[in-house]
C-alpha positions as CSV (number, residue, x, y, z in Angstrom):
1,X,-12.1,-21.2,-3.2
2,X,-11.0,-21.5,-7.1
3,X,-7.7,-21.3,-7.8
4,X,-5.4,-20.6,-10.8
5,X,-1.6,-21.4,-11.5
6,X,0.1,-17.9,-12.0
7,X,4.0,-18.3,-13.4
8,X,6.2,-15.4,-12.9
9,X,10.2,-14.8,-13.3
10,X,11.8,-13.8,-10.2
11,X,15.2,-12.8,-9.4
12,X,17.6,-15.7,-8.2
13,X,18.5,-13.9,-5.5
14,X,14.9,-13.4,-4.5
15,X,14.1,-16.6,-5.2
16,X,17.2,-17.7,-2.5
17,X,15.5,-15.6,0.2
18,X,12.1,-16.5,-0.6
19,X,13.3,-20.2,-0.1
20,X,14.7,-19.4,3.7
21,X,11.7,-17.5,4.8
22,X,9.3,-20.5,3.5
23,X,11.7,-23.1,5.1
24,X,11.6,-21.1,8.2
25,X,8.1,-20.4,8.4
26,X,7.7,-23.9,7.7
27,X,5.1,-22.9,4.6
28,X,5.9,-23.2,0.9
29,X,7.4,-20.8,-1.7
30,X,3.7,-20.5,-3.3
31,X,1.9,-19.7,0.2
32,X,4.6,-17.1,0.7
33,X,3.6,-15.3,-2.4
34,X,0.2,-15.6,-2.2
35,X,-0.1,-13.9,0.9
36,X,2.5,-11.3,-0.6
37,X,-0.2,-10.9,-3.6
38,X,-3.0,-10.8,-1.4
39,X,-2.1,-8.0,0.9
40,X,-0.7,-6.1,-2.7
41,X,-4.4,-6.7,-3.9
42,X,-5.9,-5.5,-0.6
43,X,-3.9,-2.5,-0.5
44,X,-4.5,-1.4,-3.7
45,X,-8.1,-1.7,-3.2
46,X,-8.2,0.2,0.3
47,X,-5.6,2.8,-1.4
48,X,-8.2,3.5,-4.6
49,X,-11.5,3.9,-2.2
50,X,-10.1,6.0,-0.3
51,X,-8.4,7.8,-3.3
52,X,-12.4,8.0,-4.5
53,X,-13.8,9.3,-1.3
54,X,-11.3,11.5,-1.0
55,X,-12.2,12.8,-4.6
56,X,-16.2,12.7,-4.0
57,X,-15.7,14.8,-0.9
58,X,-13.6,17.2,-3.1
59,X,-16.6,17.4,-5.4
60,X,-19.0,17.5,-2.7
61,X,-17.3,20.6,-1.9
62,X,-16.7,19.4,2.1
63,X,-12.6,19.2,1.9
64,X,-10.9,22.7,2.0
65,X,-6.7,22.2,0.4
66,X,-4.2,23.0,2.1
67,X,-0.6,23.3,0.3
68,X,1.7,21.4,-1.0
69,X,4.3,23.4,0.3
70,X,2.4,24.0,4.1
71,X,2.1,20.2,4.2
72,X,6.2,19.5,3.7
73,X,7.0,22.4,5.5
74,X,4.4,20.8,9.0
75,X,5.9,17.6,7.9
76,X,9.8,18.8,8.6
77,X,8.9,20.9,11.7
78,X,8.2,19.8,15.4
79,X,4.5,21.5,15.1
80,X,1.8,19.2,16.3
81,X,-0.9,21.3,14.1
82,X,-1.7,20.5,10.7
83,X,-1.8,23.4,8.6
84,X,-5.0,25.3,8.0
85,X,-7.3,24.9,5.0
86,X,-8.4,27.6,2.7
């Protein structure tokens, strides 16, 4: 695998605890944060294909909405349901 240096500012204080869990783990500062920007990278990813399935279904015409407001109100009650599409 190619890699490439990437510098970055961080926080001191970030830095300071970023330095205990690589010390801990027993891995360095710049394995810590490459796993941190892999799993950024992969959630992104997963998060925009789904965002576009989501869309093409919408377009597709096989997704019927269901409200905002239905959604927060299921979401605050003890209902196992989801609320119904229209």
């Amino acid at each position: 695998m190619n890699k490439v240096v990437l510098t970055t500012e961080i926080d001191a204080s970030l830095n300071q605890a970023l330095e205990e869990i690589a010390r801990f783990d027993n891995r360095s500062r710049a394995d810590l944060a490459d796993q941190a920007i892999r799993n950024l990278v992969e959630e992104r990813v997963a998060t925009r294909e789904l965002l576009h399935h989501g869309l093409s279904l919408i377009d597709a015409g096989d997704v019927k909405a269901v409200d905002s407001a239905a959604i927060h109100d299921w979401l605050l009650s003890d209902e196992d349901d989801f609320p119904q599409g229209r």
